[in-house]
C-alpha positions as CSV (number, residue, x, y, z in Angstrom):
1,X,0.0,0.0,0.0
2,X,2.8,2.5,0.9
3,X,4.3,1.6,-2.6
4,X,0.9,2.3,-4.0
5,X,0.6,5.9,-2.6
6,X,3.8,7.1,-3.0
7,X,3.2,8.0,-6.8
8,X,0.3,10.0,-5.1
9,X,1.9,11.7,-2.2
10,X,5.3,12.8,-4.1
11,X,3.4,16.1,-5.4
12,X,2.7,17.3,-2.0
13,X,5.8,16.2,-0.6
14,X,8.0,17.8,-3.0
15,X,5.7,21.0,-2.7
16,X,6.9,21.4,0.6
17,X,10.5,22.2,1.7
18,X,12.5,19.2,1.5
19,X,13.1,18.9,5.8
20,X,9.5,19.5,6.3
21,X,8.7,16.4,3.9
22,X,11.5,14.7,5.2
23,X,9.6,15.3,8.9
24,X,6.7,14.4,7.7
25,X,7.5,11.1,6.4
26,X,9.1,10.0,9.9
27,X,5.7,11.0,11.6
28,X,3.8,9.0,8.8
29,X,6.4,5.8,9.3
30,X,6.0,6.4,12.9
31,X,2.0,5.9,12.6
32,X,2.6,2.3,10.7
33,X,1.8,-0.9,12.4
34,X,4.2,-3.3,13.1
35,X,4.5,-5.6,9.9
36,X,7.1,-8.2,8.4
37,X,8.4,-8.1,5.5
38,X,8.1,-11.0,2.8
39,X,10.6,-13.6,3.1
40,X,13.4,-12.7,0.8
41,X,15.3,-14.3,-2.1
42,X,17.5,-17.5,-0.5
43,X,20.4,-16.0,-2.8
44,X,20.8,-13.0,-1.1
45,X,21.1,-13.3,2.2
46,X,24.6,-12.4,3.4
47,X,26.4,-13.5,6.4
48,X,28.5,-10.9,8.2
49,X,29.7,-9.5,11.3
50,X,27.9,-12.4,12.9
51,X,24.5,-11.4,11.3
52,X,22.4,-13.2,8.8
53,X,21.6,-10.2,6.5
54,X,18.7,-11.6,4.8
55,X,19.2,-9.3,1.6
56,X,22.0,-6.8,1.1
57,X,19.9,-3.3,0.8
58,X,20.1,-1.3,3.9
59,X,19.1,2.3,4.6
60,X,22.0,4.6,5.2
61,X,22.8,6.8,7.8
62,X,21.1,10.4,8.0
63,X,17.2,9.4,7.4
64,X,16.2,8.3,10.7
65,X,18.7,10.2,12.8
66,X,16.7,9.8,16.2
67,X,16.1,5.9,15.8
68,X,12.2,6.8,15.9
69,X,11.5,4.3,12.9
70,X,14.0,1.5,12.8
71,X,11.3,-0.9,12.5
72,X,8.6,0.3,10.3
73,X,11.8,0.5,7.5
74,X,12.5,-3.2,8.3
75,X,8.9,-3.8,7.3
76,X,9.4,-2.0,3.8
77,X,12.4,-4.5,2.9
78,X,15.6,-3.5,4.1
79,X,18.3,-6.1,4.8
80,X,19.2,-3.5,7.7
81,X,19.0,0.0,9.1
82,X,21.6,2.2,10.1
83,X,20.6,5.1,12.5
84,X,21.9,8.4,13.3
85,X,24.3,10.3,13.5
86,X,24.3,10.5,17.0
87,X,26.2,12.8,19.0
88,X,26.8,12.9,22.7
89,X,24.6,16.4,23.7
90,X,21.7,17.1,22.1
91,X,22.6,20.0,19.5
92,X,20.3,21.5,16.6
93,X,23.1,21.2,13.8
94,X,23.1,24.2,10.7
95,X,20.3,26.8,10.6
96,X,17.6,26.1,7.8
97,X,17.2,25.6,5.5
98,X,20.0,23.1,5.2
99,X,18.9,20.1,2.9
100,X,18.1,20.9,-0.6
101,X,16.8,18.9,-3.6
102,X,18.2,18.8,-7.0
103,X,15.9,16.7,-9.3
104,X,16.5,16.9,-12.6
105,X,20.5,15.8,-11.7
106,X,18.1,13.2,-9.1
107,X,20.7,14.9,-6.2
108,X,20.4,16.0,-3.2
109,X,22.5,18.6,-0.9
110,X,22.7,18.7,2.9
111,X,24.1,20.4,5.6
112,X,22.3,19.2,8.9
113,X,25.3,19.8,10.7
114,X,24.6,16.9,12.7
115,X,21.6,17.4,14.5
116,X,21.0,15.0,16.9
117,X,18.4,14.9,20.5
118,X,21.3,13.7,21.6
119,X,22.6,10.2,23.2
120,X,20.6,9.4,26.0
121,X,16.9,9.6,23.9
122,X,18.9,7.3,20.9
123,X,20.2,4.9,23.7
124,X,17.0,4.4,25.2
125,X,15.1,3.8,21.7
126,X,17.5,1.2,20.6
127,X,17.8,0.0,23.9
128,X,13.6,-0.8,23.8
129,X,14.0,-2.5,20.9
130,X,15.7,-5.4,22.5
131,X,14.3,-9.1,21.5
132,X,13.0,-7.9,18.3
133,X,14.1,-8.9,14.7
134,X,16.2,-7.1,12.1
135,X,19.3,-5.9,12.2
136,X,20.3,-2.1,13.4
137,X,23.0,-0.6,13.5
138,X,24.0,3.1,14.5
139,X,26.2,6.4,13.1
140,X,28.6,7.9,15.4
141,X,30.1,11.6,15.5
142,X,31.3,14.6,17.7
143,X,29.6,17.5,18.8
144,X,30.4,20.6,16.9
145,X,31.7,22.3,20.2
146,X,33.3,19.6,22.0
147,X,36.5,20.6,23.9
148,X,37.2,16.6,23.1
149,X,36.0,14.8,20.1
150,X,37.3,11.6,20.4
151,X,35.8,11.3,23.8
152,X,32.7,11.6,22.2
153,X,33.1,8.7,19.7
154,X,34.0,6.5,23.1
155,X,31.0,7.6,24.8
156,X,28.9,6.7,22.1
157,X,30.4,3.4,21.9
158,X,30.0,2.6,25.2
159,X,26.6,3.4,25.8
160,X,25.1,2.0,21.9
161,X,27.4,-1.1,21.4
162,X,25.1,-3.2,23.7
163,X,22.1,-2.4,21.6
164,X,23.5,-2.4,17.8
165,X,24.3,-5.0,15.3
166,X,27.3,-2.3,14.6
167,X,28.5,1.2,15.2
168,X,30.2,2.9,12.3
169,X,32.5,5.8,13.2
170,X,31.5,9.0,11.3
171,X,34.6,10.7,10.8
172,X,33.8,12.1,6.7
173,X,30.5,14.7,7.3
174,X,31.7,17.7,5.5
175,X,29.1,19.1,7.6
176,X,30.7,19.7,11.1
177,X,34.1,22.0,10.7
178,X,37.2,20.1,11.1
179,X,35.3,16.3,11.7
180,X,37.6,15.2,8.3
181,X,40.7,16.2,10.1
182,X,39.9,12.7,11.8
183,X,40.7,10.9,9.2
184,X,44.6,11.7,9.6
185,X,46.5,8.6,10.1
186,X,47.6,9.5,13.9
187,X,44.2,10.7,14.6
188,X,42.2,8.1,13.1
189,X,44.8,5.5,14.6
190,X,44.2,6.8,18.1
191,X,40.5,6.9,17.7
192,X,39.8,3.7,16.2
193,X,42.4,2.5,18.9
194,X,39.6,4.0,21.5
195,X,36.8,2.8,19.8
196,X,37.4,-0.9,19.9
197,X,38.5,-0.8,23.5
198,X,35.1,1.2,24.5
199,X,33.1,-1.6,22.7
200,X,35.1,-4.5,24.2
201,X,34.8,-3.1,27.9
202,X,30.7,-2.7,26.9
203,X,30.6,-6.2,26.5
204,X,28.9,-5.9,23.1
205,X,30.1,-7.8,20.2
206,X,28.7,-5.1,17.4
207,X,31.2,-4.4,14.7
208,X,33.3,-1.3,14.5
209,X,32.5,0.2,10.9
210,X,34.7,3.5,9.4
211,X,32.9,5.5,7.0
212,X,35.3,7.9,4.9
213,X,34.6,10.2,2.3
214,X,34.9,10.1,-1.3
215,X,37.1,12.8,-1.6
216,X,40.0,11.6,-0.2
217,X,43.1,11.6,-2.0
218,X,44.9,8.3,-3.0
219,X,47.5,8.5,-0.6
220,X,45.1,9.3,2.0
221,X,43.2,6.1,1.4
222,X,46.3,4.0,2.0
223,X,47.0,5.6,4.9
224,X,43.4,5.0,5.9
225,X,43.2,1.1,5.1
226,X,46.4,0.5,6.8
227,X,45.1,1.9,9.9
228,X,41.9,-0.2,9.6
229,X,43.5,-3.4,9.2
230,X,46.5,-2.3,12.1
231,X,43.3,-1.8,14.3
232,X,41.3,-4.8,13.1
233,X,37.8,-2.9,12.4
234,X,35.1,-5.1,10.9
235,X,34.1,-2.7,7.6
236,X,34.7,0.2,5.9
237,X,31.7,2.0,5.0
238,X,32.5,3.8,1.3
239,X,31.3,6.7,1.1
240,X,29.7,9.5,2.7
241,X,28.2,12.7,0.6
242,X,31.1,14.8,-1.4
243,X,31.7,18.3,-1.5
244,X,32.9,18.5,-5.3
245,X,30.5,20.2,-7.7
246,X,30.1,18.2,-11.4
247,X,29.9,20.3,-13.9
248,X,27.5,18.1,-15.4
249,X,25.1,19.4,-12.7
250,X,21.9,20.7,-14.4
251,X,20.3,22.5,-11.2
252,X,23.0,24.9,-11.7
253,X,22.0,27.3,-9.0
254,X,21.1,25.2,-6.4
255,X,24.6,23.4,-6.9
256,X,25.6,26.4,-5.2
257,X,24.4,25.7,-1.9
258,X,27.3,24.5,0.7
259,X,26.5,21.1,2.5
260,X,27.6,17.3,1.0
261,X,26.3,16.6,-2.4
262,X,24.3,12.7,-2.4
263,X,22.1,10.9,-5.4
264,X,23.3,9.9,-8.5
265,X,26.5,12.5,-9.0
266,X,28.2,11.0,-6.7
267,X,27.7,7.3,-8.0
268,X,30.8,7.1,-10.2
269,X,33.2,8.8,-7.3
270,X,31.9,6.7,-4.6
271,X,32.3,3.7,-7.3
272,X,35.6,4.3,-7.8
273,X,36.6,5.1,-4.3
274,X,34.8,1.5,-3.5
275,X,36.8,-0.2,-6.3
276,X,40.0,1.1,-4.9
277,X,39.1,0.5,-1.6
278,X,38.8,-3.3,-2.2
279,X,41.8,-3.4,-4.6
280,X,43.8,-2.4,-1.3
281,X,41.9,-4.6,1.5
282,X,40.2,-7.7,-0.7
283,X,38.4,-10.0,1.8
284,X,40.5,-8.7,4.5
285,X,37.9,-6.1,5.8
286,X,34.3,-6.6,4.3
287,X,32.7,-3.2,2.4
288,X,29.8,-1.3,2.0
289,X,29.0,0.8,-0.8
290,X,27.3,3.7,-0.8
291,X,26.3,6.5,-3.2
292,X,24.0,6.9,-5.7
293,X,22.3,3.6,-5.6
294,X,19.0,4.0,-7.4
295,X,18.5,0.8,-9.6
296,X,19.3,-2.8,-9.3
297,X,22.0,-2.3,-11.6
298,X,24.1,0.4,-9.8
299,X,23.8,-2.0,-6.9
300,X,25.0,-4.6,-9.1
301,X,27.8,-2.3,-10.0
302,X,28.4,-2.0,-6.5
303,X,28.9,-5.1,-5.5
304,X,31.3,-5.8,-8.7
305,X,33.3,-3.4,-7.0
306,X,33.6,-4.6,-4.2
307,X,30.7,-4.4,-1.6
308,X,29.2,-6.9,0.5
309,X,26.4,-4.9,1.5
310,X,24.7,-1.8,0.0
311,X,23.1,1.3,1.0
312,X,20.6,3.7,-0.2
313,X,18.8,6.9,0.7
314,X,18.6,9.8,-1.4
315,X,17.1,7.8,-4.8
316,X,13.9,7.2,-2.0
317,X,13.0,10.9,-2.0
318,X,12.8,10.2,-6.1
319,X,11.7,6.7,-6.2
320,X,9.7,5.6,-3.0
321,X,9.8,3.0,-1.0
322,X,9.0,0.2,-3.9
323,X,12.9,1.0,-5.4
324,X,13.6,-1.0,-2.3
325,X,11.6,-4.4,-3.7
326,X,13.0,-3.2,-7.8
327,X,16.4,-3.4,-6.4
328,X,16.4,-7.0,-4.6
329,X,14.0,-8.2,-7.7
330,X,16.7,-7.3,-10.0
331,X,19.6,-8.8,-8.1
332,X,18.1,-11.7,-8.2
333,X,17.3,-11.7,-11.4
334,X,20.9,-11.0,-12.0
335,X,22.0,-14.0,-10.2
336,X,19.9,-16.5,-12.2
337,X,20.5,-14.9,-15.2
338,X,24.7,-16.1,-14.2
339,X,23.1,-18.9,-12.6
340,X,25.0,-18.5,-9.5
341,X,23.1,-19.0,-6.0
342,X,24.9,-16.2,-3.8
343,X,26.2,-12.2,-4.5
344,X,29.7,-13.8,-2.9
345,X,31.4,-14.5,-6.6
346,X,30.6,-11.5,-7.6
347,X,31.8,-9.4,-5.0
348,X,34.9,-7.4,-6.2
349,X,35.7,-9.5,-9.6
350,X,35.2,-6.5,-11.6
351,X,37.4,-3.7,-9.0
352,X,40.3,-3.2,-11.4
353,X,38.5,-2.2,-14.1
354,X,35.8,-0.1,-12.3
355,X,38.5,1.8,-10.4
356,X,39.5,2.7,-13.7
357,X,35.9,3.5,-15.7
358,X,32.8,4.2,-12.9
């Protein structure tokens, strides 16, 4: 039914400014009774991290900051749902407007600024969820004022992990001055260093994810994959929302806006940065690809490169909800169409040349 309506409710939605829709769809999801999905596709269910993904399409970071609506996203399809960023004190990120649609380039721009109610109202969310199916995980970061960041990401840590299939450390919003200064090989060393000790002394046996950006030089990502595997993280989440501007943008003057550019322009960055990712860590440290997944066959593409998971979440505010069912229909497709019975062959056999093309 939600598929259904979406083709109706798009108008008004995108008549309204682009938070206010946003808003109103986490109300909407929020007034949905509890449902399960269908029983997915054998073929692509993943295991990982200690999970049993039962399909690789998860919801990214940034759409259901509070963890108000973990659930009712399971019930559309998602393989998982990763919530947040979360911060330690409450804060009320950028003034708005701060997220802005570009839809004729299928884009979106943001500049939240990480606004989170804060750690103790995410904690106690996820923390009610206990017992219940589907996997969750959550986004970490650092208040914009803190006199010490990387205490934040420890507090975090210790208070999610026991409640989280995973916590992936936010270190690439171009959103929160100086939060990409992080991802400097001493800092990041010493904070994934902190991280994994904070989750061990919780108890908790959630992975550790890193999420980088897809700006980063070369160099830079050496540096960064080195430290990962020197501090033995689970994944590498690849990659957050980029501040380059395309010239092939066609909403010219709303390219101008400041805040991380997500959608489709950033597919073929993100791509590469993927395929390059994996071409330095193989199986070593498992991947998820992110940006500008909105069709079965940039998943695919994904995957090729690389990934063992996917994520979506600014193609929704174009496609609805179904794209979540085209996407897994179309894998699957894929898969018989090869006549292979898992995503795991396909995962990475076609890096080398995608780090080149995407």
């Amino acid at each position: 039914m939600i598929d259904a309506l979406f083709p109706l409710a798009r108008p008004l939605l995108h008549g309204l400014d682009a938070e206010t829709a946003h808003d109103l769809t986490i109300r909407g999801l929020s007034l949905l009774p509890p449902r399960r999905p269908p029983a997915d596709d054998a073929s692509l269910a993943v295991e990982l991290f200690g999970q049993s993904f039962p399909n690789p399409v998860g919801l990214a970071a940034g759409f259901d900051k509070g963890a108000r609506v973990a659930d009712a996203l399971l019930g559309l399809g998602f393989g998982f749902v990763e919530v947040g960023g979360v911060v330690p004190q409450p804060q009320p990120g950028n003034p708005r407007p701060r997220v802005f649609r570009l839809p004729r380039d299928r884009a979106v721009i943001n500049r939240f600024g990480l606004n989170s109610e804060g750690l103790d109202a995410v904690a106690d969310r996820l923390k009610a969820r206990a017992g219940r199916e589907g996997i969750v995980g959550v986004n970490i970061g650092a208040n914009k004022e803190s006199a010490d960041r990387l205490a934040d990401y420890v507090a975090c840590t210790a208070r999610l992990a026991p409640h989280v299939a995973f916590i992936t450390v936010n270190v690439s919003s171009p959103n929160t001055p100086g939060l990409r200064d992080l991802q400097g090989e001493a800092f990041l060393d010493d904070l994934l260093a902190r991280v994994v000790a904070a989750r061990d002394a919780s108890g908790s046996s959630a992975a550790v994810l890193l999420k980088i950006a897809p700006d980063i030089a070369l160099e830079g990502l050496d540096a960064m994959t080195a430290t990962a595997l020197r501090r033995g993280i689970q994944g590498l989440v690849v990659s957050n929302t980029t501040i380059a501007r395309p010239a092939s943008l066609v909403e010219s003057s709303v390219a101008k806006e400041t805040g991380g550019l997500s959608g489709r322009p950033l597919f073929g960055p993100s791509t590469r940065l993927l395929a390059e990712t994996y071409l330095r860590v193989g199986d070593r440290i498992p991947l998820i690809g992110v940006g500008g997944i909105d069709s079965a066959e940039a998943a695919w593409t994904k995957i090729r490169a690389g990934a063992r998971l996917v994520q979506l979440y600014s193609a929704l505010v174009y496609e609805g909800p179904g794209l979540v069912g085209t996407i897994k229909r179309g894998l699957s497709q894929r898969l018989r169409a090869e006549g292979l019975t898992s995503l795991a062959p396909v995962v990475g056999r076609d890096a080398a040349a995608l780090a080149r093309d995407a």
